[in-house]
VEXPA-333730 format. One record per atom (N, C-alpha, C): residue in three letters; x, y, z. Coordinates in pm, whole numbers, plus 50000, padded with zeros to 5 digits. Layout:
<recs>
ALAXYZ;...
</recs>
This chain:
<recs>
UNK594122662320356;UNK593502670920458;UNK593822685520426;UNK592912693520452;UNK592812709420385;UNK593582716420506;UNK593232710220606;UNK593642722520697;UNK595282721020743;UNK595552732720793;UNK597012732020826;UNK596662741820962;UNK596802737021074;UNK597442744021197;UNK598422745721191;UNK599032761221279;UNK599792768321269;UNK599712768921446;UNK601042764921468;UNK601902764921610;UNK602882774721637;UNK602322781721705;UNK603812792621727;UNK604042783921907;UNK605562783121869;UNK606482779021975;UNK607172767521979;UNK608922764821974;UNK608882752621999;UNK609362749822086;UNK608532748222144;UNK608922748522305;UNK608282729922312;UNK608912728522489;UNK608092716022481;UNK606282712722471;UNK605772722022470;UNK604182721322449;UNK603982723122312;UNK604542733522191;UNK604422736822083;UNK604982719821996;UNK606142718622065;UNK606742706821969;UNK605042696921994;UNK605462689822179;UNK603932681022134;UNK602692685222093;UNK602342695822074;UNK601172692721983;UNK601142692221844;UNK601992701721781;UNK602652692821661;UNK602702680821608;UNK603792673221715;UNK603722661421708;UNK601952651721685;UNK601772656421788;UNK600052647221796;UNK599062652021688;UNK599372662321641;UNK598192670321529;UNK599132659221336;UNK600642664021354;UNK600852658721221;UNK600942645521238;UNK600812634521382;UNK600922617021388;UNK599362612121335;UNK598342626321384;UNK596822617521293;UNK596782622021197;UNK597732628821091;UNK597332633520917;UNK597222645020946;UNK597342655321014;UNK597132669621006;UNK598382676520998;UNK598652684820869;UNK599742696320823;UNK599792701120946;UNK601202709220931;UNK601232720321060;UNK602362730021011;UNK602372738121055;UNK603212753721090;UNK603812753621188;UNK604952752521202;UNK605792753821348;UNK606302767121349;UNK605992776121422;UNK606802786121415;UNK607622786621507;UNK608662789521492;UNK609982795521631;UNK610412807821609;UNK611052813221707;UNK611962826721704;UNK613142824321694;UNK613972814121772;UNK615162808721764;UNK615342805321596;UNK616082808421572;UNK617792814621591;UNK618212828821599;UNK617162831321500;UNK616562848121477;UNK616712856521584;UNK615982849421749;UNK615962859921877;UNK615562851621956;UNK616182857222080;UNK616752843222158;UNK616072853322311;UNK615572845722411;UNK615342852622517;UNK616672848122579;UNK616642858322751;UNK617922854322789;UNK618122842522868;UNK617182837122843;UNK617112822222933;UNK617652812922833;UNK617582814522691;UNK617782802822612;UNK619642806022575;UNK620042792622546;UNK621612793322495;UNK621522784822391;UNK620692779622332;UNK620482766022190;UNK619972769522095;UNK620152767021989;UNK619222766421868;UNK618052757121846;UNK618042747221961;UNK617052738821919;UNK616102737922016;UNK614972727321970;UNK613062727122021;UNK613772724322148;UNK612752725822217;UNK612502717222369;UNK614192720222455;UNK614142729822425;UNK615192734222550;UNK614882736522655;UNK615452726722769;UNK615032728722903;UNK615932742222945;UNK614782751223000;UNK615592759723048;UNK616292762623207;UNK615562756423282;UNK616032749923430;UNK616752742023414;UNK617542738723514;UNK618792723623464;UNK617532720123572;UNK616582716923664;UNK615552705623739;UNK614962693123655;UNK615212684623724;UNK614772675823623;UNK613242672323546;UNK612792664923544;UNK611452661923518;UNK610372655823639;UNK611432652023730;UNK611142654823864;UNK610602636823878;UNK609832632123950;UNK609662619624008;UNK609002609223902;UNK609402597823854;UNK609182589823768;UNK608032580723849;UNK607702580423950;UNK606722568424037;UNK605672573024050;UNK604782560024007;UNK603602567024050;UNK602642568124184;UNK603352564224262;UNK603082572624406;UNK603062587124426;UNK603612596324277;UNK603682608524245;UNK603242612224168;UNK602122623924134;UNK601232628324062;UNK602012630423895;UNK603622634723919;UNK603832633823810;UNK604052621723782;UNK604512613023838;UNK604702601423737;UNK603612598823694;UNK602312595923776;UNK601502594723672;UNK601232601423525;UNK601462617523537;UNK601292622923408;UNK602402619723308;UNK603052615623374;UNK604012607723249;UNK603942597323212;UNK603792587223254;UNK603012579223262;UNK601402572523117;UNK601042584323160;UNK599872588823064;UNK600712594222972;UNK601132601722949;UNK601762605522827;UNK602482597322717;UNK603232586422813;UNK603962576122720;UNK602412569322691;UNK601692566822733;UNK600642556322665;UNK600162566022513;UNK599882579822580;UNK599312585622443;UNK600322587122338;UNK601582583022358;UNK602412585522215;UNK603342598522238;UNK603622603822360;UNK604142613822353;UNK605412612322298;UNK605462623022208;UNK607382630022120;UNK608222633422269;UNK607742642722333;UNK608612646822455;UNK609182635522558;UNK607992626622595;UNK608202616422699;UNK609432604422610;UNK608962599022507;UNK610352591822417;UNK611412597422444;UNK611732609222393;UNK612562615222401;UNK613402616622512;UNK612662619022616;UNK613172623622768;UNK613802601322817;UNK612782595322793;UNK613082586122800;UNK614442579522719;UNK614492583522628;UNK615982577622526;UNK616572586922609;UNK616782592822614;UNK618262602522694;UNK618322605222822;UNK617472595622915;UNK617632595323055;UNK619312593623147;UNK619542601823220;UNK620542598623317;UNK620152594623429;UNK620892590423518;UNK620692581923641;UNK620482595523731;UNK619552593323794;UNK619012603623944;UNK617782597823997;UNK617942584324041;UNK617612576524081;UNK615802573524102;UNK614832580624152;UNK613572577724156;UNK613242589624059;UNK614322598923995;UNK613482609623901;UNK613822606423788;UNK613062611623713;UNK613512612923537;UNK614492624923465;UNK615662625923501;UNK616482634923441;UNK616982629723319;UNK617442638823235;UNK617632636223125;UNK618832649923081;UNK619952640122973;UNK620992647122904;UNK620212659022823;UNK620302671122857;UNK619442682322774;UNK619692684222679;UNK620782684422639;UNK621512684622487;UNK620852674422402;UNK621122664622454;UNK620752651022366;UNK619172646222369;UNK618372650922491;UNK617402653822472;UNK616482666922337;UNK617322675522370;UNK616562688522298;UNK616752684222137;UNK617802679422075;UNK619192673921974;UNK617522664921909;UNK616902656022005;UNK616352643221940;UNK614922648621935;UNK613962658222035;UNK613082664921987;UNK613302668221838;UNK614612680521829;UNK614772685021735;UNK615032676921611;UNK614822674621588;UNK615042662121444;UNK614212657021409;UNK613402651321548;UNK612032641421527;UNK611152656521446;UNK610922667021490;UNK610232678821435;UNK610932679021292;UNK611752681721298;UNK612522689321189;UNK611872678021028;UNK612152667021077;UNK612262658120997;UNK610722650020967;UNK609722656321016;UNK608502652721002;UNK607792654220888;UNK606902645820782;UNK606792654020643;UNK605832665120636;UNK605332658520781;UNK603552672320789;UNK604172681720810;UNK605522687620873;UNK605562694920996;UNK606742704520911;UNK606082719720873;UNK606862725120794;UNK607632740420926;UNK608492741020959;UNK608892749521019;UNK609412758920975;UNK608862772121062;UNK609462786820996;UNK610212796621063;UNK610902796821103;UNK611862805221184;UNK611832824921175;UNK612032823021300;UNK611522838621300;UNK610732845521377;UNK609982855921422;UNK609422855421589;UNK607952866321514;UNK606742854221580;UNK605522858821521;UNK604932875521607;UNK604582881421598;UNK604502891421679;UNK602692894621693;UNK601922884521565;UNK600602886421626;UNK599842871621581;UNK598552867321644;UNK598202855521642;UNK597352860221478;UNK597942849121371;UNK597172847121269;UNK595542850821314;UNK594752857621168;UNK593412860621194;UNK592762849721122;UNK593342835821057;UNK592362827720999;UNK592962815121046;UNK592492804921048;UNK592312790421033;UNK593132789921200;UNK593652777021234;UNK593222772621358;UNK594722775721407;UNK595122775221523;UNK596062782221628;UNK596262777221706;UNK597272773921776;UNK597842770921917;UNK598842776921929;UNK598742785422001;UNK600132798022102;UNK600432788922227;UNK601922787622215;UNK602642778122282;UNK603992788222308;UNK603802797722315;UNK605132805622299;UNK605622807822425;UNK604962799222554;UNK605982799122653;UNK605772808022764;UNK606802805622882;UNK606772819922981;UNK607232827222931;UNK608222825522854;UNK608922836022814;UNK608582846622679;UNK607132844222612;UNK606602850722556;UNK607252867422542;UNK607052869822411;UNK608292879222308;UNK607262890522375;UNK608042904022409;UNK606642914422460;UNK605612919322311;UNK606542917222157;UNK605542920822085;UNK604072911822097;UNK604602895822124;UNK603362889022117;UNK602622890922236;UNK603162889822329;UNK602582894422435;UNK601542907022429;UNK602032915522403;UNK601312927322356;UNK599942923322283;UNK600042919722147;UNK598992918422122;UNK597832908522179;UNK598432896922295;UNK597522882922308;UNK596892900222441;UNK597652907322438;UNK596842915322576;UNK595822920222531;UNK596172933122376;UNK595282939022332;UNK593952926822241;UNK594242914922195;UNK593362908522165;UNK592272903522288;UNK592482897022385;UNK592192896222480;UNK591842898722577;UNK591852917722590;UNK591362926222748;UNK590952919422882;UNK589832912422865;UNK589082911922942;UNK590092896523055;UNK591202890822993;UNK591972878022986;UNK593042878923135;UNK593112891623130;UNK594282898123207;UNK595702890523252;UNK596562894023162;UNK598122887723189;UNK598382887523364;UNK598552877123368;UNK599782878123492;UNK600872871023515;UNK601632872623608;UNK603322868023584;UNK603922868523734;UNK604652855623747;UNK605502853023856;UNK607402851823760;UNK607752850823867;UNK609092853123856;UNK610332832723906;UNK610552836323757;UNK611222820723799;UNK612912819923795;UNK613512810823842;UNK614772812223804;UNK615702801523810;UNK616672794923734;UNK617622783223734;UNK618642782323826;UNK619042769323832;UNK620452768823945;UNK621802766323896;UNK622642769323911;UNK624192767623844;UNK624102752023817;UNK625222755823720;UNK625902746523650;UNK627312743023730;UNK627922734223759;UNK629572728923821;UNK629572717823726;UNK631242721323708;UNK631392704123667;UNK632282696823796;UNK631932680723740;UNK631942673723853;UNK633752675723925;UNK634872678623768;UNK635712674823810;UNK636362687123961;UNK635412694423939;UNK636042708124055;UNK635272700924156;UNK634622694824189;UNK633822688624323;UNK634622681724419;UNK634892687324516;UNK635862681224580;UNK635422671024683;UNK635402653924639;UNK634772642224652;UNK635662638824790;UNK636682646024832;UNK636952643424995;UNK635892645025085;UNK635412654725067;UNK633902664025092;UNK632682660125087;UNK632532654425009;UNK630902650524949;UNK631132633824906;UNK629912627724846;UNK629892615424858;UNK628402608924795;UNK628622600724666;UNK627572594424620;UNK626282589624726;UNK625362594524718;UNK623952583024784;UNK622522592724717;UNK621642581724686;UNK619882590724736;UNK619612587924823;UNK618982595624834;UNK617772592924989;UNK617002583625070;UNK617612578525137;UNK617422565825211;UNK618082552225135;UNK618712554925071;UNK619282543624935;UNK618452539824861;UNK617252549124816;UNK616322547524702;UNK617222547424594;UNK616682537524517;UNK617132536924368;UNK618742532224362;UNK619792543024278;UNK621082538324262;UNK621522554924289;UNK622602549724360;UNK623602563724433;UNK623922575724351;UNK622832579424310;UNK623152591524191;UNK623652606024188;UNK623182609324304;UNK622822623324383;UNK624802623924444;UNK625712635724413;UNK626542640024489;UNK625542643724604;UNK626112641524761;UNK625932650724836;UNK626612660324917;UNK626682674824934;UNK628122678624977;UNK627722686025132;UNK628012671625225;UNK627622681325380;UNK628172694225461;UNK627332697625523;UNK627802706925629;UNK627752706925778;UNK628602711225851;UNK628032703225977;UNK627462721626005;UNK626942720626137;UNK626212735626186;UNK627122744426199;UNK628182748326176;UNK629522760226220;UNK628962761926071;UNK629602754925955;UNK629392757725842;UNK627812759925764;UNK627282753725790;UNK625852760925763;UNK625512770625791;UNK625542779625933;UNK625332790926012;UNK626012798525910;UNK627192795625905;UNK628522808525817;UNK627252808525693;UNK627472797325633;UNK626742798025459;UNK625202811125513;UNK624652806425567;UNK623132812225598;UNK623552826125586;UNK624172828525682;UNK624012844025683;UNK624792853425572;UNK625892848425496;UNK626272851225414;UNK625132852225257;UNK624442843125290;UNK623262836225172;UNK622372848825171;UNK621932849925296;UNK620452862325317;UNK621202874225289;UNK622542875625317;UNK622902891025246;UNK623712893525171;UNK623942882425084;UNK624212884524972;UNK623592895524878;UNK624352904924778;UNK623612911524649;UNK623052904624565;UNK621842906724536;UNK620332903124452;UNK621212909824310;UNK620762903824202;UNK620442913524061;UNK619732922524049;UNK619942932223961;UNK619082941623951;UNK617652934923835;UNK616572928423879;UNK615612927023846;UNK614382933123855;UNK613992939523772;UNK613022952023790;UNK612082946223811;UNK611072952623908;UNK610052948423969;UNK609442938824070;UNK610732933624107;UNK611232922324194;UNK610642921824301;UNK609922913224379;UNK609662912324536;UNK609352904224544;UNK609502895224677;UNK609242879124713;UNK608062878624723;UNK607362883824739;UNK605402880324703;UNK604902875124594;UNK606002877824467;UNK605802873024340;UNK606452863724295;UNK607052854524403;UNK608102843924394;UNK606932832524360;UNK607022824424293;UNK605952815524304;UNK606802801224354;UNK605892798524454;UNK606942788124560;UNK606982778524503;UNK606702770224385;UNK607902760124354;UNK608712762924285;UNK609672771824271;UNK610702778424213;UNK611192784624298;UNK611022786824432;UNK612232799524460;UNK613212802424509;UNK613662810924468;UNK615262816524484;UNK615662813724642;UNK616602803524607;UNK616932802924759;UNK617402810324856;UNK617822821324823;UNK618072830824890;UNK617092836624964;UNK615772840324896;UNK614482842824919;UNK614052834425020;UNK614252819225010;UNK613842808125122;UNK614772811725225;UNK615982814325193;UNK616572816425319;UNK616412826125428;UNK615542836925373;UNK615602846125446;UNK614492844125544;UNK613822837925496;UNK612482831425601;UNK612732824025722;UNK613652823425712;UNK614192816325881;UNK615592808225862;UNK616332805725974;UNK617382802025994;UNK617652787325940;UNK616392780425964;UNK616162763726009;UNK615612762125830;UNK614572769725724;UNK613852768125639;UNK614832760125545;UNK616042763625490;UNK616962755925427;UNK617132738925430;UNK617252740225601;UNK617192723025640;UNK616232716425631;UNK614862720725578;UNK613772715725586;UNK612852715125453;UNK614362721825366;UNK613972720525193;UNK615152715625106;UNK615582725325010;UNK616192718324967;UNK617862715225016;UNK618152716125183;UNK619062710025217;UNK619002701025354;UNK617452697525303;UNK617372686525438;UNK618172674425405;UNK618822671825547;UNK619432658425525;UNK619012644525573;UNK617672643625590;UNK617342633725618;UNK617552622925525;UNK617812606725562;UNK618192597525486;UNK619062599125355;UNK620332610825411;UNK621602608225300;UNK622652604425459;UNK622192595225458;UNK624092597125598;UNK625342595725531;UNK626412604125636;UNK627602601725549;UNK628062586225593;UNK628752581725501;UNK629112568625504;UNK630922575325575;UNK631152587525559;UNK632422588725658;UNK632642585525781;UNK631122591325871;UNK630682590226003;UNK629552585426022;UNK628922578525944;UNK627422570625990;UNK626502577526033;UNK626072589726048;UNK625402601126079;UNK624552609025952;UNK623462615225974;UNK623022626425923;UNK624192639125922;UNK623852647525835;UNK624902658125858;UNK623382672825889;UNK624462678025902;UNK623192690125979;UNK622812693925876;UNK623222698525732;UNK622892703425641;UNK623272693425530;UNK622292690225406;UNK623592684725316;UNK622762694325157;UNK623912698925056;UNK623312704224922;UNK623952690724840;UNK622442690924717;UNK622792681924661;UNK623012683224530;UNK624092675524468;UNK624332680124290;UNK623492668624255;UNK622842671924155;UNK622402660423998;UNK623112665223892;UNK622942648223814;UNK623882646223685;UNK622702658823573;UNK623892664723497;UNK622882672723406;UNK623412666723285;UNK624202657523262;UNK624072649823124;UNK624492639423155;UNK624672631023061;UNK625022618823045;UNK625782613523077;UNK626912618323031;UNK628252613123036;UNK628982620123210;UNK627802625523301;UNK628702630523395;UNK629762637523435;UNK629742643823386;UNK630872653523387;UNK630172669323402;UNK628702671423454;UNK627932687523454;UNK627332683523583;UNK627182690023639;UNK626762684823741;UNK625542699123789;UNK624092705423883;UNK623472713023893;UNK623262714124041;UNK623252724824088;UNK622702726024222;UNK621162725924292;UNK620862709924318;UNK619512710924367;UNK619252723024445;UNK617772729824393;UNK617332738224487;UNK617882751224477;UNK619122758524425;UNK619472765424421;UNK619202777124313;UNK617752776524244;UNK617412790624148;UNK618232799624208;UNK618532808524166;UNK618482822724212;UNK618682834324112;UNK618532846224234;UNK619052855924137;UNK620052866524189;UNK620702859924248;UNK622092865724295;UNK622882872624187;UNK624062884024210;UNK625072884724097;UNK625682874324082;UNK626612872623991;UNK627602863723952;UNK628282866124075;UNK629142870624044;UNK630152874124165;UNK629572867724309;UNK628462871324346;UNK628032868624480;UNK627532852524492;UNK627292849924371;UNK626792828724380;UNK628342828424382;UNK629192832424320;UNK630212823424322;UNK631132825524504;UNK630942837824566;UNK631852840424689;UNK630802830924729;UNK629612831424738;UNK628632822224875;UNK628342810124868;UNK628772806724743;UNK628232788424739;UNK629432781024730;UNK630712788224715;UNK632112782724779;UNK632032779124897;UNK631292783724961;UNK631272783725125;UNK630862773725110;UNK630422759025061;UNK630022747825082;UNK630972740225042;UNK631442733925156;UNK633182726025144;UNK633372721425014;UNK632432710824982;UNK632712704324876;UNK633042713824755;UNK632542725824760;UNK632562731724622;UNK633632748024622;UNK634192742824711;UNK635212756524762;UNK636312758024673;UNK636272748724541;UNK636932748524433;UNK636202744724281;UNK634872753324301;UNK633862747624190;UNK633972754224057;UNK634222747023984;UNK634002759923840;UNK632532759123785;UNK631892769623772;UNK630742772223744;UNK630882771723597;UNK629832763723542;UNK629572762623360;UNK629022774823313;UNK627712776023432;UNK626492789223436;UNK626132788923583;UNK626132802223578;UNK625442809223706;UNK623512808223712;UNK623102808623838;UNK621912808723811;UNK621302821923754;UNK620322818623651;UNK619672831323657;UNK617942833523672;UNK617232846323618;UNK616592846423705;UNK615302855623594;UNK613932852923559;UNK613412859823418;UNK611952858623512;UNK611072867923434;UNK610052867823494;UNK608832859023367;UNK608422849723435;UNK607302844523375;UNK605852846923350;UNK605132845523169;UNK603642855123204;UNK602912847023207;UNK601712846023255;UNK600762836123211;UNK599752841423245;UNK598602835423176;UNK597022841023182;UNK596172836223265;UNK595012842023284;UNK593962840023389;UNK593102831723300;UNK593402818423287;UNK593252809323238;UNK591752803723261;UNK591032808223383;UNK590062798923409;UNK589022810923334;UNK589162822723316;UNK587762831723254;UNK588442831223094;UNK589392825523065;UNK589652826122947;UNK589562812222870;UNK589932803222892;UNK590282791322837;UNK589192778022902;UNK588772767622804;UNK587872757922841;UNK589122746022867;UNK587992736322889;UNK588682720922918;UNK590082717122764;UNK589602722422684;UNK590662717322582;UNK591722727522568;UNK591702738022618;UNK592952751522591;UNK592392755222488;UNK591242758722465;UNK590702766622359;UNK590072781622430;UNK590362790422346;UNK589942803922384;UNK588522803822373;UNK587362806022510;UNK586222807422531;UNK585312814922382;UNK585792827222387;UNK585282836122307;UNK585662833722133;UNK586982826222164;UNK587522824421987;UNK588072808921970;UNK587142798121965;UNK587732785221960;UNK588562781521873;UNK588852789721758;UNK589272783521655;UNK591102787721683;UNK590962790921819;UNK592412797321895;UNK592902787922002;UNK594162785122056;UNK593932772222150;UNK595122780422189;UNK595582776722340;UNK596922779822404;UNK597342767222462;UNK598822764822463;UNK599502754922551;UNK600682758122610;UNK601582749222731;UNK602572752622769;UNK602332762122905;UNK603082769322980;UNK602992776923078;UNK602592787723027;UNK602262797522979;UNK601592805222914;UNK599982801922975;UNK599312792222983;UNK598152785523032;UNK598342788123212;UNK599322786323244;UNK599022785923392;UNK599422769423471;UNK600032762923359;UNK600392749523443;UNK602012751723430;UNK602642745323527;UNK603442745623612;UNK604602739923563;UNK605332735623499;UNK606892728523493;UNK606672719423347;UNK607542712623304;UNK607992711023199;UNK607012699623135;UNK606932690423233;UNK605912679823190;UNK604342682823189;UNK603962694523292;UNK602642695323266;UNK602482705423108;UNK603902711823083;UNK603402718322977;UNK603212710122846;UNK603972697322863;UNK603872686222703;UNK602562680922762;UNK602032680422852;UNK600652675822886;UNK599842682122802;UNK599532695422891;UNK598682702122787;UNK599192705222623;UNK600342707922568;UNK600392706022434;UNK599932696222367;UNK599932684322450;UNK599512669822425;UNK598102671922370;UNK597352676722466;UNK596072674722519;UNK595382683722359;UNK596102697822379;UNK595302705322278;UNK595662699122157;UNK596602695622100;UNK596602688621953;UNK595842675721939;UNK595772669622038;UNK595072654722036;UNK593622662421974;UNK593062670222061;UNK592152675122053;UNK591322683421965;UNK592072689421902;UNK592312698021756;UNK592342688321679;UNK593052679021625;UNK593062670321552;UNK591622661021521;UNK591342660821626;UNK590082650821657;UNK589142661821603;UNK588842671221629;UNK587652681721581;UNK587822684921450;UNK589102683521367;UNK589012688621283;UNK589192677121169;UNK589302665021254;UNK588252651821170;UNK587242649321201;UNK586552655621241;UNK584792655821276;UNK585042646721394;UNK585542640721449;UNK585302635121580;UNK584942639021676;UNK584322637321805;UNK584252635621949;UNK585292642222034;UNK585632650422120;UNK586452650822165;UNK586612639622296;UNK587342638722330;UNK587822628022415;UNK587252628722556;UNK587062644222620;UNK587182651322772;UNK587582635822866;UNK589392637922850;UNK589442636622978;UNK589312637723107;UNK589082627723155;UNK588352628723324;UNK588892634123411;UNK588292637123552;UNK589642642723638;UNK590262634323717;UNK590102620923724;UNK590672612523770;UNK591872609623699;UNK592432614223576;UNK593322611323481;UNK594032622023548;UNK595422622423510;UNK596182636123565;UNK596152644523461;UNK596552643523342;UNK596132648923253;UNK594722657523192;UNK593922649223223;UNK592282660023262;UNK592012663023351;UNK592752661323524;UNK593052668223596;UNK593142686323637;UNK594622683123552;UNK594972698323543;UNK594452706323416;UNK593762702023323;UNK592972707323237;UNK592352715523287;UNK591232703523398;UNK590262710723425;UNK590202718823532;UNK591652717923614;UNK591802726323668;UNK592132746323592;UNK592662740723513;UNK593472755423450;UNK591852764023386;UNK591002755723372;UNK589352764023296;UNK588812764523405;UNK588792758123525;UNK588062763023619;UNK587592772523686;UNK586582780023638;UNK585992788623643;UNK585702797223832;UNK585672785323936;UNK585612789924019;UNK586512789924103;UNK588232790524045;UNK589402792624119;UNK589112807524090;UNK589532814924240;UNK589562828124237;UNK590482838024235;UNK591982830124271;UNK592822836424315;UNK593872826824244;UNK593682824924074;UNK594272817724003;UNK596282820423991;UNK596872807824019;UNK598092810424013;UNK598652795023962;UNK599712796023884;UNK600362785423829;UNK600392776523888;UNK600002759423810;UNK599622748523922;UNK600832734123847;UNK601282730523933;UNK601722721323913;UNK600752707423923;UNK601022695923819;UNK600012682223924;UNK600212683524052;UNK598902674424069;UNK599242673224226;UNK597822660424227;UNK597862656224335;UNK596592645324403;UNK595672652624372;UNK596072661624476;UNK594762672824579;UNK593622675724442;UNK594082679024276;UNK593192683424233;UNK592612668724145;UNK592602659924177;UNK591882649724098;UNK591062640824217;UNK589902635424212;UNK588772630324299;UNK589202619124371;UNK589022622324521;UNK589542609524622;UNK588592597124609;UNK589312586624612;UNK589242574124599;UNK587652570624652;UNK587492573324752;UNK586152570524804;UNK585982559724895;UNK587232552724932;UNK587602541924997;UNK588992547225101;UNK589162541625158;UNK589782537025274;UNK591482532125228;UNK592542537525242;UNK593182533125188;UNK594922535925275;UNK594852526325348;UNK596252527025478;UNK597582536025390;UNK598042541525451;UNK599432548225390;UNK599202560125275;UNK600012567825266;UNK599902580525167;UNK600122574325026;UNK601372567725024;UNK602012563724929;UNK601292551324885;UNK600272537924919;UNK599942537124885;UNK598652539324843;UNK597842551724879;UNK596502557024820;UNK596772560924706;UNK598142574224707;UNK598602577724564;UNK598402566124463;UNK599182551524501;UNK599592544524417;UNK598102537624343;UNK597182539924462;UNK595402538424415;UNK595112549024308;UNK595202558524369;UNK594942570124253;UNK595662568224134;UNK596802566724102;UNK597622565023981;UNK597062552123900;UNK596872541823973;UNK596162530123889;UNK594592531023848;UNK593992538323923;UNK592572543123869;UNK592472554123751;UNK593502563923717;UNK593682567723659;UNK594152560423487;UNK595182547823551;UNK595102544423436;UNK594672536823320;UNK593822530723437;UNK593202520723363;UNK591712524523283;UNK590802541323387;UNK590202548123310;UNK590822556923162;UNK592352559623165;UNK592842562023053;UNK593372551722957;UNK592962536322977;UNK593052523822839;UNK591432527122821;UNK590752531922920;UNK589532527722807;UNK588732539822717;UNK590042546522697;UNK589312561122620;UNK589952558822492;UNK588892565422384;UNK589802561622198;UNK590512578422191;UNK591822573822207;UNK592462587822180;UNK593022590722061;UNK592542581621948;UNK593032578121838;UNK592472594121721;
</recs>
């Protein structure tokens, strides 16, 4: 085969399409910046670094992502294996050891014969043969720069995202807190560390006035709400905390048989248990100030922090006047984008679409058919959401139901319509040749 695509990013969208372009016979170019230059979100040398400790979020398919994962393991995904070999226990979600996750991306790439990687940070999109820019939210401002000046009419835009600390387990003080999930779904994975209302009240108001970082350009209008800084949530009302990420419904303490008024919850961030992350807690507090205010939560009034949260602003494009059903550039097809950079939302929709555009690339550039997934699939879902031409007020989308076609039937319970939707989905995705 003559052609060789050229991937800048290895991120989790850059790695899978890689992956899917060199698994049907097609050369490739991996480019990275790492080791060379590192944004300040990254601490690794290697692909597919999660940069949130959040997990991959709900494995069932009563949940839009599980379905897209779901779909992904059928199509062969590098990321989904991966995430799958190095799963930790967090009971109805898919978390995974990041190290040992990123460790087994990295190798499967490294060690590929198509898949020649070049280290070093591209600063403009090649002017010949075929392309996929995967370079992420966190896109370098030289490249950035030019996808602007190539692009005018494309117009960048950008929300603001941010991670939650790191504790290890052994500072967790387990007098305090206490193994369970939620309603006793799954297996007791989740620390939970309660509060009764004296102590919540104290935490709250300490929380809302706490010192912010100095982040230029900063304002909660540009928070994009599945990410935000809890501090930011907190300030929205007294009660908003208990009704996100420290509602305590169905964790009771097994001390007192009760709900607790408040409860925060840790997940395992590796394997072996011993890292533990603060659900819900992005922010962008100083150091100093996460560490005086999140002591205030009994359990952790002796926590040693691994990492503090921090806090970067994310770019992404106006995807629907720019980009078609495959992540190909309207005006320049022989150009493709994947990853958040596109406008989809968290870690799995970005190996989606990396998925999607190499499957796809590959296929065109063996004279084939392209595939157009449907929107009943989650995966051609949010495709066709991200080209959709008549979203007006375009902003980063996570899956979801809402954007793939209702059943058309009658169907008792939420959870199981989802579970309708997820099986219609997949059984229209056995009968497509994605080969």
């Amino acid at each position: 085969m003559s052609h060789r695509v050229t991937v800048i990013g290895g991120g989790l969208a850059g790695c899978e399409a890689a992956w899917q372009l060199a698994k049907r016979g097609i050369p490739v170019t991996l480019h990275e910046m790492k080791p060379a230059k590192k944004t300040p979100a990254h601490h690794t040398d290697l692909f597919g670094e999660l940069v949130c400790s959040n997990s991959l979020r709900s494995d069932q398919l009563e949940n839009a992502v599980g379905l897209l994962k779901e779909e992904l393991r059928r199509l062969d995904s590098l990321i989904l294996k991966c995430a799958d070999d190095h799963r930790v226990a967090a009971g109805g979600a898919l978390a995974v050891d990041r190290l040992g996750f990123a460790q087994a991306v990295t190798d499967a790439i490294r060690s590929h014969p198509l898949i020649e990687v070049v280290e070093g940070e591209v600063t403009a999109i090649p002017e010949e043969g075929e392309v996929i820019v995967a370079s992420g939210p966190l896109t370098s401002d030289a490249l950035a720069e030019a996808i602007a000046q190539r692009y005018p009419q494309s117009g960048y835009l950008h929300f603001y995202d941010a991670a939650a600390p790191l504790v290890t387990y052994e500072s967790v003080d387990m007098e305090s807190a206490y193994f369970a999930s939620r309603y006793d779904k799954g297996t007791p994975d989740y620390i939970n560390c309660p509060m009764n209302q004296e102590e919540y009240l104290a935490f709250w108001k300490e929380l809302c006035a706490a010192k912010e970082s100095n982040v230029h350009g900063f304002e909660d209008k540009n928070v994009f709400e599945g990410c935000m800084p809890v501090e930011v949530m907190a300030r929205r009302g007294e009660q908003t905390l208990c009704y996100g990420p420290l509602k305590p419904r169905g964790l009771k303490d097994p001390k007192t048989g009760k709900e607790p008024f408040a409860v925060v919850q840790l997940r395992r961030d590796n394997s072996d248990g011993t890292i533990y992350n603060l659900v819900g807690f992005q922010t962008h507090l100083t150091w100093p100030e996460q560490k005086r205010v999140f002591t205030m939560i009994p359990a952790l009034k002796n926590a040693e922090f691994l990492r503090y949260g921090v806090m970067h602003r994310n770019t992404y494009l106006d995807s629907p006047r720019m980009l078609d059903r495959y992540y190909r550039v309207k005006a320049e097809p022989r150009i493709l984008f994947a990853g958040q950079v596109t406008g989809v939302e968290g870690y799995v929709e970005s190996t989606a679409s990396g998925c999607l555009a190499g499957l796809e690339l590959a296929r065109r550039l063996q004279g084939k058919p392209p595939v157009d997934f449907p929107q009943e699939t989650a995966i051609g879902a949010l495709a066709l959401y991200v080209s959709n031409e008549s979203v007006a007020n375009f902003q980063p989308m996570n899956v979801n139901f809402g954007i793939m076609p209702p059943l058309g039937y009658r169907v008792k319970g939420k959870r199981n319509k989802n579970a309708e939707l997820s099986k219609r989905g997949l059984e229209i995705l056995d009968t497509l040749d994605v080969e």
